[in-house]
C-alpha positions as CSV (number, residue, x, y, z in Angstrom):
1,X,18.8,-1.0,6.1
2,X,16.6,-3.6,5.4
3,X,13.4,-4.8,7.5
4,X,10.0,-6.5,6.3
5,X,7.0,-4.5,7.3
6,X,5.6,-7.6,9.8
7,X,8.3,-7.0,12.1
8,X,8.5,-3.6,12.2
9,X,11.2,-1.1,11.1
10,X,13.0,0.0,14.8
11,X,12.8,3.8,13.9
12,X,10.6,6.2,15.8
13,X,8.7,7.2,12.5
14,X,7.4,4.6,10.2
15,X,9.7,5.0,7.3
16,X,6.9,4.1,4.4
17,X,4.8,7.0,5.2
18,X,7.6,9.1,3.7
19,X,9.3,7.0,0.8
20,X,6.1,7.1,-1.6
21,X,5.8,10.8,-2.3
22,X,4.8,13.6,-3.2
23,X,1.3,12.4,-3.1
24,X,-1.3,14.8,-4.3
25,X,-4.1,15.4,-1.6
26,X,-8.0,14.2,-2.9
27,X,-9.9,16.4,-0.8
28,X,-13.3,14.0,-0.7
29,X,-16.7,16.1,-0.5
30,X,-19.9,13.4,-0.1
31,X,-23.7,13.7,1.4
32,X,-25.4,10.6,3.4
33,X,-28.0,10.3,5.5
34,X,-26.3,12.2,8.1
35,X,-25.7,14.9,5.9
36,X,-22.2,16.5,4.1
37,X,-18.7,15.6,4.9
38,X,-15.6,16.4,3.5
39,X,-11.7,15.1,4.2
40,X,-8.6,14.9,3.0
41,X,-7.2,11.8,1.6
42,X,-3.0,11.4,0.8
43,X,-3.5,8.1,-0.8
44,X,-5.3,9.6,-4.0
45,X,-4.4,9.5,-7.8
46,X,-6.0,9.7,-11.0
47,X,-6.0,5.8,-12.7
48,X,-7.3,6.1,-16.1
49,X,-8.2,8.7,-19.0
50,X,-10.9,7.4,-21.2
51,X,-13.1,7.8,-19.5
52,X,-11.7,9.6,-16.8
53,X,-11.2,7.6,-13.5
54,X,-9.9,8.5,-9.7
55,X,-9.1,6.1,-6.8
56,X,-8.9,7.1,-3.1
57,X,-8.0,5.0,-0.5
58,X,-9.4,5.1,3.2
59,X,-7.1,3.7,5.9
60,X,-8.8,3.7,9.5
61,X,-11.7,3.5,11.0
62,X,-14.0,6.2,13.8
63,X,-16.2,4.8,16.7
64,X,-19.5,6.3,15.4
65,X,-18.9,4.9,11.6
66,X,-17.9,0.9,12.5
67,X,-14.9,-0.8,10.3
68,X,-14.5,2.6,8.2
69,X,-15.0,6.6,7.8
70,X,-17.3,8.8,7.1
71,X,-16.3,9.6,3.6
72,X,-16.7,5.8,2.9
73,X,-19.9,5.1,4.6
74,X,-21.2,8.3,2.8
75,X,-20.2,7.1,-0.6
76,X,-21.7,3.3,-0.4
77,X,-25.3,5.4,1.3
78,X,-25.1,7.3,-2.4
79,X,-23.0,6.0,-4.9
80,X,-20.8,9.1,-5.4
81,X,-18.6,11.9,-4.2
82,X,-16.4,15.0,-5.6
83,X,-12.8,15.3,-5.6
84,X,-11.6,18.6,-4.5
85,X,-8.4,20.3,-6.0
86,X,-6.7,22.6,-3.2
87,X,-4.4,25.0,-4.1
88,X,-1.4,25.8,-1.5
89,X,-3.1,28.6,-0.2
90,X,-5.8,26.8,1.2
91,X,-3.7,23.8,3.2
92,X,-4.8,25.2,6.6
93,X,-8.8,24.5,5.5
94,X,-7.7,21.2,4.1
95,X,-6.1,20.5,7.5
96,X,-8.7,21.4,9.5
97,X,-11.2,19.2,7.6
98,X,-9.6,16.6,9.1
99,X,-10.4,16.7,12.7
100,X,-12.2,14.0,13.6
101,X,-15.8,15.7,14.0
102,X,-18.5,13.1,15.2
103,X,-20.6,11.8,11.6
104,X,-23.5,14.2,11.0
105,X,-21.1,17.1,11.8
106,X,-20.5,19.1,8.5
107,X,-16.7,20.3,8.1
108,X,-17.4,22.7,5.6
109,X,-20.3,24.5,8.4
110,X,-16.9,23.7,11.1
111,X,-14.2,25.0,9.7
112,X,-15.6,27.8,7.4
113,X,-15.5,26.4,3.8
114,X,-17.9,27.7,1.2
115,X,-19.7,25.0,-0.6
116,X,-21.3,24.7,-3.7
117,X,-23.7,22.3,-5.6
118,X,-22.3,19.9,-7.8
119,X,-23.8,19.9,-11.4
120,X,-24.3,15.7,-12.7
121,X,-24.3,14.7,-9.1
122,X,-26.3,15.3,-5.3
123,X,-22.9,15.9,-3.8
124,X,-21.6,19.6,-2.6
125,X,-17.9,20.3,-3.6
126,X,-15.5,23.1,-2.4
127,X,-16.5,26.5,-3.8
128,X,-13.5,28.0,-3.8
129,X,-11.1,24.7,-5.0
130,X,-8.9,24.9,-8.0
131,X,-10.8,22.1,-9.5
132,X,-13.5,19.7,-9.0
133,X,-14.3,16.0,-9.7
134,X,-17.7,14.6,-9.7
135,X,-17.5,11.5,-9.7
136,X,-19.7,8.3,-9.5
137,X,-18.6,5.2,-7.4
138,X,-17.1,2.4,-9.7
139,X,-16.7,0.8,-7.1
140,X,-15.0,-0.3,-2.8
141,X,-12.5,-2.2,-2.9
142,X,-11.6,-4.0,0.4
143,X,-7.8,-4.2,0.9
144,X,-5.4,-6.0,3.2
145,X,-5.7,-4.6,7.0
146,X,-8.2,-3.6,9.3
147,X,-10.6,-0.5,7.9
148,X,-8.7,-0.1,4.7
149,X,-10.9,0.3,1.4
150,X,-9.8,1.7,-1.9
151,X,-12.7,3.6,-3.7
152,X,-13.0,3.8,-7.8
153,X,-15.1,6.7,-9.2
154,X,-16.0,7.7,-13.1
155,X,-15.3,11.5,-13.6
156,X,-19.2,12.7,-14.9
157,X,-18.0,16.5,-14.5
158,X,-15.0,18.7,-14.0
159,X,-15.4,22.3,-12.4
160,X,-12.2,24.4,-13.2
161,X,-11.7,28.1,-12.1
162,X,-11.0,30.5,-15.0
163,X,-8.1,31.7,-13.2
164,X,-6.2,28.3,-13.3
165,X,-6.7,28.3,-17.1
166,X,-3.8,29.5,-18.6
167,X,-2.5,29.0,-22.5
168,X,-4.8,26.6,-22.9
169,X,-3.6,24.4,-19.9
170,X,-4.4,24.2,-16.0
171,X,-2.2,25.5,-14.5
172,X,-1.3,25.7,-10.8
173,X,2.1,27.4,-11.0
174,X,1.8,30.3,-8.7
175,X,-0.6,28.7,-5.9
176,X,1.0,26.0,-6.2
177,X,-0.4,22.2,-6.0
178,X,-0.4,20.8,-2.4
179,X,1.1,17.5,-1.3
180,X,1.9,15.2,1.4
181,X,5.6,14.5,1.8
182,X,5.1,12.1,4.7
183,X,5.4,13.0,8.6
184,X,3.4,16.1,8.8
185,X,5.6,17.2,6.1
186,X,3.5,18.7,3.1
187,X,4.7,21.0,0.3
188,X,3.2,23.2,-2.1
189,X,4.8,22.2,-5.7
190,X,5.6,25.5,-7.8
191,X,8.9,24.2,-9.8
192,X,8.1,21.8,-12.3
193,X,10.3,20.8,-16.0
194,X,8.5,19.9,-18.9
195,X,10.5,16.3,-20.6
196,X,9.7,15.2,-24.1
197,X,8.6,11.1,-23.8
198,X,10.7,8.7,-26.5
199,X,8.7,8.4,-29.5
């Protein structure tokens, strides 16, 4: 099979939305003017270690938040945001974070998810993640398409629960890291192999 994206693919489910995966899951915790906000993001990925660097990228838009999303709007109002870590065990709070509440409306307050204070930035973050991000905005990058924006942040902290620490390393073994397959299809990633790079 062989098509080009402008004119279209003939199957009943958009075939890209599967072949680039496992994607990890940024779960994107900000405060505007209209107050917190949090949502899950599959087009996310670390992009850079020295210093530390993350890039999400928003895809639609909502009526109340013209030509993008909350999280977006939220981050250009204050010129940061946290990425969450979820573990497996919490993929039913990630995916009720991201009903499509009217902007103002708190998901964390909607769907039951204990926030905390970030420490270098005015932000909340998810209490009970694996791990946290706080990040400052690097900056929006406008992409091809309607309401699509990829967002650069500098890591100023990292939150990481005790219990994730193990031998030195994070670890996410046991609860597993979540990911989106594609489809609703998501997965929570316990078997991994360890490969020594050429030298």
């Amino acid at each position: 099979m062989f098509y080009r994206p402008e004119n279209g693919h003939g199957m009943p489910h958009n075939p890209f939305n599967a072949i680039v995966a496992p994607r990890p899951i940024g779960w994107i915790s900000t405060r505007g003017a209209k107050g917190d906000n949090l949502a899950p993001y599959s087009f996310f990925n670390a992009v850079a270690y020295v210093p530390p660097q993350v890039m999400f990228a928003s895809t639609s838009a909502k009526p109340d938040r013209p030509g993008t999303k909350d999280s977006v709007a939220q981050i250009v109002e204050s010129d940061v945001f946290c990425v969450n870590i979820a573990t497996g065990a919490m993929r039913e709070a990630v995916n009720a974070s991201s009903a499509p509440l009217p902007a103002g409306q708190s998901e964390f307050e909607a769907c039951g998810i204990a926030a905390a204070e970030c420490e270098t930035i005015d932000c909340p973050r998810v209490a009970d993640a694996a791990a946290n991000l706080e990040c400052r905005l690097l900056r929006v990058v406008p992409l091809a398409g309607q309401a699509n924006f990829a967002v650069f942040g500098v890591v100023t902290g990292v939150h990481i629960r005790d219990e994730f620490i193990k031998d030195g390393r994070f670890d996410l073994h046991e609860a597993g890291w979540i990911a989106r397959l594609g489809y609703l299809d998501f997965a929570a990633v316990h078997d991994t192999f360890e490969m020594e790079r050429p030298r």
